[in-house]
N, C-alpha and C positions, 0 to 999 in steps of 0.2 A: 504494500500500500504506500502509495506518494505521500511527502509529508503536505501535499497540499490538497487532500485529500482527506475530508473529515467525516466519521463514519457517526450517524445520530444515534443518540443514547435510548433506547429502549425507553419508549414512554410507561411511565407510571401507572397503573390500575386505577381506573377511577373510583374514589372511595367512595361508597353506595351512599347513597341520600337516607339519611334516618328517619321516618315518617315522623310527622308532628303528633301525631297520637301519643308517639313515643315519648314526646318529651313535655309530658302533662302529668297533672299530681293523679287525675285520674287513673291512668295506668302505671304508675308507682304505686300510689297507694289503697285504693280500691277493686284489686282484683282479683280475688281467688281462684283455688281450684274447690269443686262439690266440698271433697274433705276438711278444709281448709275450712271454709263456712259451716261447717258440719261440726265441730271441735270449737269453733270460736264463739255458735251460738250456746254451744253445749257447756261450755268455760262458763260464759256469762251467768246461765241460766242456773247453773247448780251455784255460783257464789252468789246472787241474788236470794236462791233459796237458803244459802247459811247465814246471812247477814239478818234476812227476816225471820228465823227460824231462830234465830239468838235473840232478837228485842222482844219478838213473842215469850220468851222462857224468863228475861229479864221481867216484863212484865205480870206473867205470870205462868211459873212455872208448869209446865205439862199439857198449856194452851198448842203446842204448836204440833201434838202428836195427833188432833183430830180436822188439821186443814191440809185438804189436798189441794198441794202448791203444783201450780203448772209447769209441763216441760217443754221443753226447746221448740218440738212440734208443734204445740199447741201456741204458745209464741207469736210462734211465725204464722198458724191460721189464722189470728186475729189480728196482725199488723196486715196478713191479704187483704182482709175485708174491708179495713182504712184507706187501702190502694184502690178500692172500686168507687170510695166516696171522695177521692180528690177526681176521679172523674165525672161525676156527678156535679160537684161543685163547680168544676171549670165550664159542664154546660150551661150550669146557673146562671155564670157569670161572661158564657161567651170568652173566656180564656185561650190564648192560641195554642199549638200541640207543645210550644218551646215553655210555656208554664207549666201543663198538665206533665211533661214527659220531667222536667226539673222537679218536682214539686214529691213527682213518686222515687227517683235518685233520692235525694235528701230523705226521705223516711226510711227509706233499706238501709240508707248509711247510718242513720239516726239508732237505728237497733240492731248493728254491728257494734256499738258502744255501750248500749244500755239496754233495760229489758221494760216489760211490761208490766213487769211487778213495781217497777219503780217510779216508769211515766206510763200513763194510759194513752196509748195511739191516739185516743179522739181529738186532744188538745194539742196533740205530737203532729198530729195532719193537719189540723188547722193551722199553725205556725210555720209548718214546711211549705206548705199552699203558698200564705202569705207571706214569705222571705224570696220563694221562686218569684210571685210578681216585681218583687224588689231588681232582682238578682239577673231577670231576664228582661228589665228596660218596659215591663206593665202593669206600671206603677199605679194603686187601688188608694184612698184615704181607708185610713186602720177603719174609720166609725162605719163607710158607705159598706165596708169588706164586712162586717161583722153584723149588721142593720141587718143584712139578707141571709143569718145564721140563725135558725131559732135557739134559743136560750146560750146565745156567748154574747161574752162582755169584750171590750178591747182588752182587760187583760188578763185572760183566756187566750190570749196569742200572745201580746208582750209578755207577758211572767216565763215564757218559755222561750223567749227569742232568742238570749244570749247562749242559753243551754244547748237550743240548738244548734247555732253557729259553732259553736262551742265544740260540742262531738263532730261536726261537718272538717275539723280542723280548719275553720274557716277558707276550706276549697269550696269554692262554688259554683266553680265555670262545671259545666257536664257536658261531655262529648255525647250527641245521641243517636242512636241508629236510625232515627224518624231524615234526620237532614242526608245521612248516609246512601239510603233509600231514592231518595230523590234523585242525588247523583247517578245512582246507576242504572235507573227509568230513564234519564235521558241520556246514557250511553248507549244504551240497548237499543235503541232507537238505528244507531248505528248500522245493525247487525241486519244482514240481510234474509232474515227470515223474521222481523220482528214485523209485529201484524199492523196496518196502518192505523191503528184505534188503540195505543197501548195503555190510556184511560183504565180500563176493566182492569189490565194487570196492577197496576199502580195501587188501583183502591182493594184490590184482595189483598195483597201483600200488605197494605198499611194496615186491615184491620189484624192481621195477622203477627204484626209488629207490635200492635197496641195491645193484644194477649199475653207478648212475651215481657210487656211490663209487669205481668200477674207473679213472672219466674225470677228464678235467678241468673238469667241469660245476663244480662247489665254485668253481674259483678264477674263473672266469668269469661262472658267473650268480647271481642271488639265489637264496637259499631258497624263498623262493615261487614260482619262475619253474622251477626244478628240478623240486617239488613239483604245481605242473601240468602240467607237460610227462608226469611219470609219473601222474599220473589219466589224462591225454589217452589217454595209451599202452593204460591200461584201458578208460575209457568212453569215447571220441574226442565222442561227442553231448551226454553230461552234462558235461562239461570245456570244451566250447563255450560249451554257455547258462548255468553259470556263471559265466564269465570274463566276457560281454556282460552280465549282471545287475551286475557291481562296477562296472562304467565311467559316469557319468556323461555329460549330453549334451554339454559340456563339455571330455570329455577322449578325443575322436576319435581327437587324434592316437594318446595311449598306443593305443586298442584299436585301431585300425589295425597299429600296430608290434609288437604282442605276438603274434599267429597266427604272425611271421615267427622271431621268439625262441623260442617254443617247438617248431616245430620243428625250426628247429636243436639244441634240444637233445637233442631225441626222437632223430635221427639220429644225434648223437652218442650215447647212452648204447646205441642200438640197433646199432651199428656197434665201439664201443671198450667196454661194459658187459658183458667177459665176461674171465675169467681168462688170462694168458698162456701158450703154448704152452710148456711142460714141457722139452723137448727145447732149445725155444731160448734158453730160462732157463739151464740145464746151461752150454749153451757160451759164454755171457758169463761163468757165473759163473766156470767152468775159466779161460776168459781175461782173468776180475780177478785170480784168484790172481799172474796174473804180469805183471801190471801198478797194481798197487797201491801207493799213496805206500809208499815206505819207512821215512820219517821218521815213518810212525804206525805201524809194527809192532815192539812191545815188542819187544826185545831185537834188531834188526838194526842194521849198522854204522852207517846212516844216523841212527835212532833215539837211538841211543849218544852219535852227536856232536852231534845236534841239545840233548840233554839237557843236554851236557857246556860247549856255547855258552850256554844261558841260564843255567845255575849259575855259568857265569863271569859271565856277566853280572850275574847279579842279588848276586853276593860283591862284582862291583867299587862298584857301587850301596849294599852295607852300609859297604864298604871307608870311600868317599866320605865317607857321614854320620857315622862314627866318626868320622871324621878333623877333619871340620867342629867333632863337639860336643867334642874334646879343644881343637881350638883354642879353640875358646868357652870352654870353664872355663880355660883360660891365661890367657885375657886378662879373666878376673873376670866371665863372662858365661855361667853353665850353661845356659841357655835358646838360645844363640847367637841367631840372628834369629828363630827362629822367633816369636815372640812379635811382630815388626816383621811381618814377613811374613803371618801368619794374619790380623794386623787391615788389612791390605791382600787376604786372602784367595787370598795366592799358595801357602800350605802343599797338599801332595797328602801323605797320611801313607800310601796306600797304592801309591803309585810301584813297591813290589817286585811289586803282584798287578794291573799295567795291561797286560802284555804279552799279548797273546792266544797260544794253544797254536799 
């Protein structure tokens, strides 16, 4: 080879585009597998039952051997039945699907955190409802939102707003399979056997969609993966030669693995994508009535004391720092350390509001 003769460097692999999905709190932190939510509701559900199963025995000993406390299963039947009344409520109010589809995310998240012995769904959906309007730009006054609720107050929603946000780790953006959907009705369009009226397909799959809000599809699969499993459901033939038109020759493996993902979800939403039975809604909720935290029902003796501990606690807390800043001005120092301490970054000035409820 001449030295004036330069031979090109082998270019670079292009480094793959990482989807935006990817790089969302959503799929960080709200995703499971079946087991995975199966063990976390099951964790929850059995310390919920020791926590109340101990202020019962405080209360009164041997009280707690004749209440049948609810299990994880039953749980989650009656946060379903909340899930069919935020879409009730969003026809009430003429809500669009990006409230309705937000509003039901925030309640499954909602009791990933906590259980129904502790908050009751009903107040838990109302404030999820009303945060989604927030959150998704359809914006309600608290009074006009509440005026069209029979028997709630506005604060029947604010007393549980922060609590919510709160378990939400205040993520609030939700990726939803409803906008996913959309996209790939007017891909399909594309395809040269797509029928010139793809209307009909669209609105099967969407009610189809709105079913797999009843499952656990959200916390398991992606939006896109949701979103064709409910085309499939519609056009099983155009939802095929779609899916094989995106894949590259390249990326076998995915399209190989994806026929098996989608129907499992298909099975799922076709199997669990339907309202709970009424009847056995009723008898869970009869037997929350008498098995519900104590210590979160206004006005009960549990309630009373639990209130009456952390006002002791947090006066003994004012107590302390009084007591601190009188010595400080005794000894010619009105700042006491603070002023040592913040430039070392040890000050927490909000110590009385770190206690959780």
């Amino acid at each position: 080879m001449s030295s004036s003769t330069i031979e090109a460097a082998p270019s670079a692999s292009p480094i793959p585009k990482r989807p935006l999905y990817e790089s969302s709190t959503q799929f960080r932190n709200w995703r499971f597998s079946p087991e995975q939510l199966s063990e976390l509701r099951s964790s929850l559900n059995a310390a919920a039952v020791a926590v109340i199963r101990n202020t019962l025995e405080n209360e009164k000993p041997g009280s707690s051997s004749v209440v049948s406390f609810l299990n994880a299963e039953e749980e989650y039947l009656l946060v379903k039945l909340y899930i069919t009344k935020i879409t009730q409520l969003c026809g009430l109010f003429r809500f669009p699907e990006d409230v309705e589809a937000t509003a039901v995310s925030y309640l499954k998240r909602f009791y990933l955190k906590n259980t129904v012995m502790d908050w009751h769904p009903k107040n838990v959906m109302l404030t999820a409802l009303f945060l989604a309007t927030k959150t998704t730009n359809n914006v309600i006054s608290l009074e006009t939102y509440t005026a069209h609720i029979p028997n709630t107050a506005p604060s029947d929603v604010l007393d549980l707003e922060f609590l919510v946000a709160q378990s939400l780790g205040f993520e609030f953006a939700v990726w939803h399979s409803h906008r996913a959907l959309w996209g790939i009705i007017l891909d399909m369009q594309n395809l040269p056997d797509c029928p010139p009226d793809i209307r009909p397909i669209y609105e099967s799959a969407l009610t189809h969609l709105r079913a797999s809000r009843l499952t656990d599809a959200e916390l398991i699969y992606t939006p896109s993966q949701i979103a064709l499993a409910a085309v499939s459901l519609a056009a099983p033939e155009l939802a095929s030669q779609w899916s094989m038109s995106k894949f590259r020759s390249d990326a076998v493996e995915s399209a190989e693995q994806l026929p098996g993902v989608i129907e499992s979800i298909k099975a799922l939403i076709t199997s669990a994508g339907h309202p709970p039975d009424i009847e056995a809604v009723r008898e869970v909720d009869r037997r929350l009535k008498l098995c519900k935290n104590p210590e979160k029902i206004v006005g009960s003796h549990a309630y009373l004391m639990k209130k009456e501990q952390e006002e002791k606690k947090a006066l003994a807390k004012r107590s302390k720092k009084a007591d601190e800043t009188k010595q400080a001005i005794k000894n010619g120092d009105p700042f006491g350390n603070v002023l040592e301490h913040e430039s070392r970054g040890l000050v927490d000035y909000d110590d009385d509001d770190d206690e959780e409820d």
